[in-house]
MDAnalysis code that builds the backbone (N, CA, C; Angstrom):
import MDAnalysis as mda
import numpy as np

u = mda.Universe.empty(528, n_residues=176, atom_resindex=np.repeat(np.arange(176), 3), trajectory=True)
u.add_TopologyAttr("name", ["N", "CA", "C"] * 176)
u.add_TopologyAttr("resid", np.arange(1, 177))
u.add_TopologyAttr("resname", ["UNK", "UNK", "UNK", "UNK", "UNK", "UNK", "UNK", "UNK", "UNK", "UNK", "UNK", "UNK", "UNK", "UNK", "UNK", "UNK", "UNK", "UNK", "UNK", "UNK", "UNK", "UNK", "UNK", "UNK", "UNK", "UNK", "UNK", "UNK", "UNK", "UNK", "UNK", "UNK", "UNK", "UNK", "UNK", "UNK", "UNK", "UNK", "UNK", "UNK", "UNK", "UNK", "UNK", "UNK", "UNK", "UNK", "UNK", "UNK", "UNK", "UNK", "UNK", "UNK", "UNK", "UNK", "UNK", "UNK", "UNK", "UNK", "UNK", "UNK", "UNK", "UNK", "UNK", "UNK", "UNK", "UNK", "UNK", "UNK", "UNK", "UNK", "UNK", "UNK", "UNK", "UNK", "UNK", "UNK", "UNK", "UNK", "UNK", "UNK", "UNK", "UNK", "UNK", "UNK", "UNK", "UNK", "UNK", "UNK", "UNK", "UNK", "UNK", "UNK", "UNK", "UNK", "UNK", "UNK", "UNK", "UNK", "UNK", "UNK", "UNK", "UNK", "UNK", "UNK", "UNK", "UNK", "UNK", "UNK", "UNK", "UNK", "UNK", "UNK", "UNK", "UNK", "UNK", "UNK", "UNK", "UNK", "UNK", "UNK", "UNK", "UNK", "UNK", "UNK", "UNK", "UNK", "UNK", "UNK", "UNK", "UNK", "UNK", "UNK", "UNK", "UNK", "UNK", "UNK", "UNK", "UNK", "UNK", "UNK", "UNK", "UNK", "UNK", "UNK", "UNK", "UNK", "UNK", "UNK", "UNK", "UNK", "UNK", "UNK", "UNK", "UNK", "UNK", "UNK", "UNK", "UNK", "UNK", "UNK", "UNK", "UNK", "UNK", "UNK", "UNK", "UNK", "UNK", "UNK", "UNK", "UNK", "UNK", "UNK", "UNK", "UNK", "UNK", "UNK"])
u.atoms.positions = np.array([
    [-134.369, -190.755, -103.910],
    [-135.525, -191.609, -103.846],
    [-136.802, -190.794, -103.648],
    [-136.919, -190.089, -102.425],
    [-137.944, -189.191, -102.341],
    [-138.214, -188.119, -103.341],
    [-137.043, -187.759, -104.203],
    [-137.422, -186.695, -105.601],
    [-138.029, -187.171, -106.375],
    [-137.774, -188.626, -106.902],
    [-138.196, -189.507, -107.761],
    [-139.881, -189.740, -107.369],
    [-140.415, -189.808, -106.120],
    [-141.743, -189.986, -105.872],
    [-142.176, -188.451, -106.081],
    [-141.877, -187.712, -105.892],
    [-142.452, -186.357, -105.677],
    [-142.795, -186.042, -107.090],
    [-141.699, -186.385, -108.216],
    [-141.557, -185.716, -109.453],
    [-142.757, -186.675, -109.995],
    [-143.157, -187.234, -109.782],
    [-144.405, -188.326, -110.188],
    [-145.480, -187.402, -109.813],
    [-145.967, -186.605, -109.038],
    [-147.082, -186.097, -108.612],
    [-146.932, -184.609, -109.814],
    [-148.250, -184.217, -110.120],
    [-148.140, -182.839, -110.460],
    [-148.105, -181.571, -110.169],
    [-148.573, -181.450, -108.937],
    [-148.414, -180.530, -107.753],
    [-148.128, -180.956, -106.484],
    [-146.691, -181.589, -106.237],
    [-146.630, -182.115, -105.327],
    [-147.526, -181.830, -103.830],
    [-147.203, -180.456, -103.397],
    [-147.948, -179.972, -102.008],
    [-149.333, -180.290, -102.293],
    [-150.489, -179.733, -103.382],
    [-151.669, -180.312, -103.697],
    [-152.253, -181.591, -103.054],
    [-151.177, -182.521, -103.859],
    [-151.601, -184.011, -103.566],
    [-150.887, -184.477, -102.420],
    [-150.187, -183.538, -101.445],
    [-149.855, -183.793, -100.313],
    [-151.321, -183.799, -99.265],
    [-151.827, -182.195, -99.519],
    [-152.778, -182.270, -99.253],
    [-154.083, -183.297, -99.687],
    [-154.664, -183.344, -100.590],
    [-155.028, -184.533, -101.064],
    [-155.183, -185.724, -100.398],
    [-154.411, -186.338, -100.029],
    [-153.810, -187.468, -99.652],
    [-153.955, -187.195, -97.575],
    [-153.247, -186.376, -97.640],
    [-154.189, -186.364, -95.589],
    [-155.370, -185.844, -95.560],
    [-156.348, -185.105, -96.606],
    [-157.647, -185.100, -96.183],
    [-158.221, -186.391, -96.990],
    [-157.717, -186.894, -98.209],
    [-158.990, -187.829, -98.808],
    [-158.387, -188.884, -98.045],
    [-157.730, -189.762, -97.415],
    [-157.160, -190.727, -96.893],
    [-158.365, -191.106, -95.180],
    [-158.553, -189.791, -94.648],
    [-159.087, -190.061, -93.495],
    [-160.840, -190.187, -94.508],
    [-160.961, -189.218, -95.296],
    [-162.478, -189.371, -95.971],
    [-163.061, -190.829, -96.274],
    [-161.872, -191.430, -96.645],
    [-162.651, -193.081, -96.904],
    [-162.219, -193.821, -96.160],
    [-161.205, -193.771, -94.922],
    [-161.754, -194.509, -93.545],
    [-163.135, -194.167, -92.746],
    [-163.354, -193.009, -92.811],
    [-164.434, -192.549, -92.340],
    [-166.153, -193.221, -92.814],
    [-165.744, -193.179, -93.927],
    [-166.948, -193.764, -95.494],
    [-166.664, -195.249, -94.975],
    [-166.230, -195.928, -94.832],
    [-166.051, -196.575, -94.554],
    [-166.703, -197.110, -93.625],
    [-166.320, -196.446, -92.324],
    [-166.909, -196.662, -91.064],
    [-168.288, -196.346, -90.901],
    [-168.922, -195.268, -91.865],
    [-170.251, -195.381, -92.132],
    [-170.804, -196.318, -93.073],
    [-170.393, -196.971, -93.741],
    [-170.927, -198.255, -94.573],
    [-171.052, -199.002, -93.035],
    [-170.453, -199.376, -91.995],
    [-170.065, -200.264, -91.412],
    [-171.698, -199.912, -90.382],
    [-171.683, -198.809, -90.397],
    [-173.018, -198.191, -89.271],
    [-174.053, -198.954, -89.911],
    [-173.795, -198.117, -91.475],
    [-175.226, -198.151, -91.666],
    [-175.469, -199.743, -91.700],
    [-174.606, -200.321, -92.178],
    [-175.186, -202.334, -92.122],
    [-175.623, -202.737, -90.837],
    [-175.089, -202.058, -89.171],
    [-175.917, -202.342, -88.034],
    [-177.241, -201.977, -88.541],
    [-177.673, -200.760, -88.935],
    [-178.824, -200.461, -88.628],
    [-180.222, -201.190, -89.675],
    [-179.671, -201.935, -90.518],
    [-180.306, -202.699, -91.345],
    [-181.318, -202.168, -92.968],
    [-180.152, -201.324, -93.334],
    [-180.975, -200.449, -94.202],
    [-181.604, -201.180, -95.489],
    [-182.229, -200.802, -96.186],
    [-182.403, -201.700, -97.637],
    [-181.491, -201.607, -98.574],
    [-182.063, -202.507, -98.897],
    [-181.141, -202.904, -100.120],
    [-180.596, -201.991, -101.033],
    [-181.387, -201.243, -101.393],
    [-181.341, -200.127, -102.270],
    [-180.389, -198.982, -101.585],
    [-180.347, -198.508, -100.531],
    [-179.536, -197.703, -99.933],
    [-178.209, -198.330, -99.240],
    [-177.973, -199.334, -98.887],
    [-176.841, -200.199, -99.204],
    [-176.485, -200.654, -100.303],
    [-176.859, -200.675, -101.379],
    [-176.075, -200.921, -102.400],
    [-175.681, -199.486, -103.423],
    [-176.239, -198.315, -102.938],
    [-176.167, -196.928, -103.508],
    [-175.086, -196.306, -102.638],
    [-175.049, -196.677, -101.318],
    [-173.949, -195.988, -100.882],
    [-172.527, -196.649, -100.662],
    [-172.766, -198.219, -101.080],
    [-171.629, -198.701, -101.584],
    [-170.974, -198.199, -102.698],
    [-171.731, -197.836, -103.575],
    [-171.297, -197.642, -105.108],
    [-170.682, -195.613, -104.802],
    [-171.871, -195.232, -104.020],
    [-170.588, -193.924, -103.471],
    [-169.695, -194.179, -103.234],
    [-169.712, -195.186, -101.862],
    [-167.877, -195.164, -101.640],
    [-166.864, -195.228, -102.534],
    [-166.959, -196.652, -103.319],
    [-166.222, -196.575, -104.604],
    [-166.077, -196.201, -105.509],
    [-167.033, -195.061, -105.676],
    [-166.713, -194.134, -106.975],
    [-166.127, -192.983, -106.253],
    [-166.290, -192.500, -104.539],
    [-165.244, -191.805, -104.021],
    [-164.287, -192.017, -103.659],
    [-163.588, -193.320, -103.348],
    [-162.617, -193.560, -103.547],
    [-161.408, -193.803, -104.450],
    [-162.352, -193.692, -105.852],
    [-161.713, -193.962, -107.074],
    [-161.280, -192.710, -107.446],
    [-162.190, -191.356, -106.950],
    [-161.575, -190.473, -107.368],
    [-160.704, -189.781, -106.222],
    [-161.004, -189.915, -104.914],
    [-159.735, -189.367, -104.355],
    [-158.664, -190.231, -104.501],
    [-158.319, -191.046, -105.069],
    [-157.126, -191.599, -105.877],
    [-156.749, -190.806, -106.806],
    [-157.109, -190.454, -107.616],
    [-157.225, -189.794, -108.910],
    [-157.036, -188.266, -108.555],
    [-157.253, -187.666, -107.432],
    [-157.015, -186.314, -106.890],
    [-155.623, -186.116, -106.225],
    [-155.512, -187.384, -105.533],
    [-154.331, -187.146, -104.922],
    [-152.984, -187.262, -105.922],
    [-153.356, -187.748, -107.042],
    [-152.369, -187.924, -108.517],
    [-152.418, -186.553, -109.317],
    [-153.356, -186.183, -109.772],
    [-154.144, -185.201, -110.561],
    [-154.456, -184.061, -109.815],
    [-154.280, -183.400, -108.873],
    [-155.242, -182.446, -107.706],
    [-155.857, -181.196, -108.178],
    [-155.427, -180.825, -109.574],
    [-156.534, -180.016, -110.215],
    [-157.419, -180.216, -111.118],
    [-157.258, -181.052, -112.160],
    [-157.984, -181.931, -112.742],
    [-158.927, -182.694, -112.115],
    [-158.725, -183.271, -110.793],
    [-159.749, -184.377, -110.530],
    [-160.919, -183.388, -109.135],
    [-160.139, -181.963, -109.056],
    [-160.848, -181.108, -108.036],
    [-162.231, -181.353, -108.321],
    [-163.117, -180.912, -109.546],
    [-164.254, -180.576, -109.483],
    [-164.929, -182.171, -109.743],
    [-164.174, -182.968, -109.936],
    [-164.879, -184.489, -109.774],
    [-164.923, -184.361, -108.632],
    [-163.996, -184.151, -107.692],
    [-164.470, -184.250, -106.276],
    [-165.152, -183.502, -105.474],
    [-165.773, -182.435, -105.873],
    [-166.494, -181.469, -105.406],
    [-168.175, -181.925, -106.002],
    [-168.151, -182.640, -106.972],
    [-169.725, -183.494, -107.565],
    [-169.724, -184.288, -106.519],
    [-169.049, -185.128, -106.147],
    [-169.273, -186.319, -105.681],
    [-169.348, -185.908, -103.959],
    [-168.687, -185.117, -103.445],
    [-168.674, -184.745, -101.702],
    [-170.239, -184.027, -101.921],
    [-170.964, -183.301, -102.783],
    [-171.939, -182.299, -103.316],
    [-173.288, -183.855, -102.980],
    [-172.717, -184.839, -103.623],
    [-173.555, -185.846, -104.128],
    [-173.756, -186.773, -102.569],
    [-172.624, -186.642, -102.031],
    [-172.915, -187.327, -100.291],
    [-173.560, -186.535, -99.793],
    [-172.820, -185.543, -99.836],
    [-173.890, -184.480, -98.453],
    [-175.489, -184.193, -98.831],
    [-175.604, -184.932, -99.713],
    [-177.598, -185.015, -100.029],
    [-178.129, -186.375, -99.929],
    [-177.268, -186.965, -100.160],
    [-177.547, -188.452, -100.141],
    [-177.909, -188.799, -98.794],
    [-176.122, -188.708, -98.388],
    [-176.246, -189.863, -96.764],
    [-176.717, -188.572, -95.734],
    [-177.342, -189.294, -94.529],
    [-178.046, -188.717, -93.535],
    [-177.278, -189.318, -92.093],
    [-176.143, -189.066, -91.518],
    [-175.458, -187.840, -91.768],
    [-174.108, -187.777, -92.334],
    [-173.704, -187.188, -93.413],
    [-173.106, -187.263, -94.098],
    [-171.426, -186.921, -93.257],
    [-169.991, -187.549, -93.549],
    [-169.384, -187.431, -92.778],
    [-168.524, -186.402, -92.854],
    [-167.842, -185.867, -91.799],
    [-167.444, -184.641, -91.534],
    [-166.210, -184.684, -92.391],
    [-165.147, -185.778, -92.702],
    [-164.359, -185.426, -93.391],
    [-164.912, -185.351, -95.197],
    [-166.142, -185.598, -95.776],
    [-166.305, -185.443, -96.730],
    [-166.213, -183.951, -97.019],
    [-167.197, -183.395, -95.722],
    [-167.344, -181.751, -96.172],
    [-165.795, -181.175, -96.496],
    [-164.848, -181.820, -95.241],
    [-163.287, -180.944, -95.846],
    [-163.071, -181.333, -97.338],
    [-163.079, -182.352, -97.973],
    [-162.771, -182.954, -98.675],
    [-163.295, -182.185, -99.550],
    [-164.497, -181.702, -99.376],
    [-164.856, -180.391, -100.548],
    [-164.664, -178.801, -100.847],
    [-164.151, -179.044, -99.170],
    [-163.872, -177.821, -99.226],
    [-162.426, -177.405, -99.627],
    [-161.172, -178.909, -99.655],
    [-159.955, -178.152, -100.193],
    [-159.867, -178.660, -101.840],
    [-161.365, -179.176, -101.770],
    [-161.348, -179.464, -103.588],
    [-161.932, -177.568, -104.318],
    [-162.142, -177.076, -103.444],
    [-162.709, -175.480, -103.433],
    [-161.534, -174.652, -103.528],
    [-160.548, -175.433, -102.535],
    [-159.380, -174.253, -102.485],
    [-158.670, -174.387, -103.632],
    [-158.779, -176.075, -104.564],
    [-157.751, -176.308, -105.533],
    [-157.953, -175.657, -106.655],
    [-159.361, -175.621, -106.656],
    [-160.358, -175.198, -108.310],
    [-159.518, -173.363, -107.964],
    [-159.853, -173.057, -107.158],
    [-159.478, -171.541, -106.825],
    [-158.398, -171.324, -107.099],
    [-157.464, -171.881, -106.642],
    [-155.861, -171.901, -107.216],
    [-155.282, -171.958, -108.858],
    [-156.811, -173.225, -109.248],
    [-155.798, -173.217, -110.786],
    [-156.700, -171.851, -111.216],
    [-157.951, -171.881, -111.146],
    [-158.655, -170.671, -112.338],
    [-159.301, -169.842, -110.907],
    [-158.936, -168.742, -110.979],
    [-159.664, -168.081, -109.474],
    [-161.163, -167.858, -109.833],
    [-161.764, -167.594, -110.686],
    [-163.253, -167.015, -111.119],
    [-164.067, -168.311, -111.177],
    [-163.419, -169.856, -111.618],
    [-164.371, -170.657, -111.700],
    [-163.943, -170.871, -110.311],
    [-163.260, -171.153, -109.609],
    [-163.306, -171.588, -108.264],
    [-164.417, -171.120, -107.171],
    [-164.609, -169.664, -107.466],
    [-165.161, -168.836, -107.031],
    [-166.486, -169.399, -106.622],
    [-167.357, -169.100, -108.535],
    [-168.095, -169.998, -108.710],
    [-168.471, -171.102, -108.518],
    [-167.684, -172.109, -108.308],
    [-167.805, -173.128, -107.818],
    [-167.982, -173.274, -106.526],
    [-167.428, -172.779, -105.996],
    [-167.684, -172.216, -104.266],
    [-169.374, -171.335, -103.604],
    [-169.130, -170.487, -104.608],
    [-171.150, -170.030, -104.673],
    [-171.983, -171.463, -105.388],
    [-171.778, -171.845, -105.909],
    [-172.499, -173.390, -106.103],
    [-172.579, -174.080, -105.527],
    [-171.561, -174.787, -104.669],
    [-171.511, -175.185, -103.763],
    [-172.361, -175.232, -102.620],
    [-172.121, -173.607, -101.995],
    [-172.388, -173.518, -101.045],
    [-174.541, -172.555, -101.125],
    [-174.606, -172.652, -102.892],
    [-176.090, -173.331, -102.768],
    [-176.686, -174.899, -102.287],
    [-176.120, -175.655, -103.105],
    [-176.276, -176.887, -102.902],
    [-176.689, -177.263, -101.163],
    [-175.254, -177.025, -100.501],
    [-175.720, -177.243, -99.346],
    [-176.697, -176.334, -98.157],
    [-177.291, -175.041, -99.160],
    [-178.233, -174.372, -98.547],
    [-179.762, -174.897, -98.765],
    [-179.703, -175.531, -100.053],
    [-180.873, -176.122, -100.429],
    [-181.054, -177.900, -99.862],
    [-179.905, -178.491, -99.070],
    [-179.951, -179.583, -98.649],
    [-180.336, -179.403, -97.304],
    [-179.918, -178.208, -96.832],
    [-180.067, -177.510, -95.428],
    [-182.029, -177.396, -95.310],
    [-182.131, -176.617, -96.083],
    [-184.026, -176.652, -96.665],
    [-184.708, -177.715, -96.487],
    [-184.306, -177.978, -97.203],
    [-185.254, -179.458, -97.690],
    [-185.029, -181.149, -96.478],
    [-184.028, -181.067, -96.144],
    [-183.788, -181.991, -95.055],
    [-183.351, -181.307, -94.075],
    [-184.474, -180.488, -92.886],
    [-183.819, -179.866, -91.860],
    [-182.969, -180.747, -91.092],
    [-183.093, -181.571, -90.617],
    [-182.776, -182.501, -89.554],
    [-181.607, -183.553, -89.960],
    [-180.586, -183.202, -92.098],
    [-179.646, -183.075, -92.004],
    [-178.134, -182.431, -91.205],
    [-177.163, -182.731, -91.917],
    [-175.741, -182.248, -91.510],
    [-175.909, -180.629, -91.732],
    [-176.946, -180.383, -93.013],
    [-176.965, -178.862, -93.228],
    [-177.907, -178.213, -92.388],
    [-179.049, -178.834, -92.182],
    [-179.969, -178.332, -91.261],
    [-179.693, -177.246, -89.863],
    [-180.934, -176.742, -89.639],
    [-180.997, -176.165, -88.722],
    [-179.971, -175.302, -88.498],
    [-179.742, -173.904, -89.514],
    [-178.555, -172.947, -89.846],
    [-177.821, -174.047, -89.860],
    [-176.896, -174.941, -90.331],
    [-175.468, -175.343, -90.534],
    [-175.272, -175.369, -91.448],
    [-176.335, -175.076, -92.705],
    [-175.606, -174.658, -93.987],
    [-175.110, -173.076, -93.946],
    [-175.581, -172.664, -93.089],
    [-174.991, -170.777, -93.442],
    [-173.581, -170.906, -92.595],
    [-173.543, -171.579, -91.713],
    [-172.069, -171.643, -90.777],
    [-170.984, -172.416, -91.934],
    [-171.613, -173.856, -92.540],
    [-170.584, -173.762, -93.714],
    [-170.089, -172.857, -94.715],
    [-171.048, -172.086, -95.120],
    [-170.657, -170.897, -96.193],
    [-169.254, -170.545, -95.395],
    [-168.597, -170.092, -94.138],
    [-167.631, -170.103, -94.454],
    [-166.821, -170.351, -94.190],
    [-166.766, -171.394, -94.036],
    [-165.634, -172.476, -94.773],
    [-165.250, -172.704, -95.825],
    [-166.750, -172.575, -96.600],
    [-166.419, -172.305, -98.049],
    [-165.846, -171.450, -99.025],
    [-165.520, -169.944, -97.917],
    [-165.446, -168.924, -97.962],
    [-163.729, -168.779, -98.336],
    [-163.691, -169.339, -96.931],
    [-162.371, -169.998, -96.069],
    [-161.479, -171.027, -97.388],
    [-162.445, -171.798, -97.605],
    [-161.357, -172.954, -98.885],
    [-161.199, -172.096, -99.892],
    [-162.161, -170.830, -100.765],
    [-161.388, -170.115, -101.750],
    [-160.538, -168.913, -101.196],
    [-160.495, -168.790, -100.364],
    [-159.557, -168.265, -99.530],
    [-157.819, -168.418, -99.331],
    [-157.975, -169.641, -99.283],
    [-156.748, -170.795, -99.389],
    [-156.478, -170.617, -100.723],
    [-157.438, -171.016, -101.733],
    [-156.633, -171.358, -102.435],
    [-155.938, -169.899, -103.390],
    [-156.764, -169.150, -103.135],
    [-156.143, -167.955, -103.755],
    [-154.909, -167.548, -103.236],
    [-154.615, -168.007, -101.437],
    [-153.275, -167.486, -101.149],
    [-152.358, -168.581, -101.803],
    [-152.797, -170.240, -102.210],
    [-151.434, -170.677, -103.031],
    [-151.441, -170.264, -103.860],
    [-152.447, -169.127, -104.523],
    [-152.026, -168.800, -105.965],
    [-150.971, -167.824, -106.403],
    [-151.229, -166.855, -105.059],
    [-150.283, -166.054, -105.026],
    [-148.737, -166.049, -104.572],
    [-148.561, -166.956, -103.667],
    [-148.098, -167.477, -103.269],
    [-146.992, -167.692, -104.773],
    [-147.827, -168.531, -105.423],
    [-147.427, -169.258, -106.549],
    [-146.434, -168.233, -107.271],
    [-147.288, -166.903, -107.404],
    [-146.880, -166.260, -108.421],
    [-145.994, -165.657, -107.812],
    [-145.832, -164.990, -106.574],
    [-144.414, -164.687, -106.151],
    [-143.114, -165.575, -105.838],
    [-143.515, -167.006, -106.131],
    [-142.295, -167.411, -106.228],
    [-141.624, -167.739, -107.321],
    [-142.673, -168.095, -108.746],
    [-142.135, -167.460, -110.175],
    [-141.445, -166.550, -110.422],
    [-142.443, -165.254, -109.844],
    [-141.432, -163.874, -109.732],
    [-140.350, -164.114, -109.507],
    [-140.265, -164.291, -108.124],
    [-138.999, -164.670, -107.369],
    [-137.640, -165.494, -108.103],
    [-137.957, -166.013, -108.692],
    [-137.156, -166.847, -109.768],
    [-136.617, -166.295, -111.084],
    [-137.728, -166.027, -111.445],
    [-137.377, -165.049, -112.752],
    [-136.247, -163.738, -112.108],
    [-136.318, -163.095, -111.606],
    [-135.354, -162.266, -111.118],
    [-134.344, -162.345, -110.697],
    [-134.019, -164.037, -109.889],
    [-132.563, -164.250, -109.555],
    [-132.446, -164.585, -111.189],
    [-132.829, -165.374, -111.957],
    [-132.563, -165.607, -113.640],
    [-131.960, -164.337, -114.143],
    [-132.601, -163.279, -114.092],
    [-132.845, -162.270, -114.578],
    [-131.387, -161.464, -114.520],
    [-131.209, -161.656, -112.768],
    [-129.481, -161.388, -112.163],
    [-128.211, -162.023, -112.786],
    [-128.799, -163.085, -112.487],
    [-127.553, -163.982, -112.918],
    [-127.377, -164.124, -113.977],
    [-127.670, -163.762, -115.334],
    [-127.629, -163.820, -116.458],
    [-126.863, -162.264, -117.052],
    [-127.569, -161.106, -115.939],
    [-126.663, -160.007, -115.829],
    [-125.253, -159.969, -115.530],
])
């Protein structure tokens, strides 16, 4: 029963991960929709950060199915909160940051990249809205984390490849 669910996923561990960081991300989103309606915002920013939630929730669905494919959708869209909402929530930033480790895992050079992009984005959100989540140095303390998520993901890569290895060689035996 449990093989049968697993063999449905494409990287199973991926969308393991996936699934315990984006799962707490939109209770969280959530619970900030719920703030921000105490505080009586307009219309316009309640109905914009509704339409975040559900277009982030649509895709950490879609990540936790997909987890390399839907990585850099989810790295736009956590990119697209942390400028938006004021203050943007703490599980979004993970949420981008193991969408950093995934991109790194499948292609290491765009991950990379994507990770120095990134972690402009939130230097220039840091700028421009001091008295953001990035503000006041906390965009340079994220750099690494960001550092940290291609970090990760390069060790599943390797990871990866020594257990191919690893395989190919008992093949390799046993065929001897």
């Amino acid at each position: 029963m449990i093989k049968k669910i697993v063999k449905q996923f494409a990287h199973p561990y991926l969308s393991l991960i996936a699934c315990i960081i984006g799962t707490p991300a939109i209770v969280e989103f959530i619970n900030y929709l719920i703030l921000l309606q105490a505080m009586e915002p307009s219309t316009k920013e309640l109905v914009l950060t509704t339409a975040l939630l559900i277009t982030t929730t649509i895709i950490i669905v879609y990540y936790i199915k997909y987890p390399i494919s839907a990585s850099y959708a989810v790295l736009w869209i956590t990119a697209l909160g942390e400028t938006i909402l004021d203050p943007a929530p703490l599980s979004l930033l993970v949420l981008g940051i193991s969408a950093i480790a995934v991109s790194t895992y499948n292609k290491p050079l765009i991950g990379y990249a994507i990770a120095v992009l990134y972690a402009l984005i939130m230097i220039l959100d840091g700028i421009i809205r001091p008295t953001g989540i990035m503000g006041a140095g906390s965009a340079y303390t994220f750099i690494a984390f960001i550092v940290i998520g291609a970090g990760i993901g390069q060790g599943f890569r390797i990871n990866a490849q020594h257990i191919k290895e690893h395989q190919k060689n008992i093949t390799l035996q046993h065929n001897m």
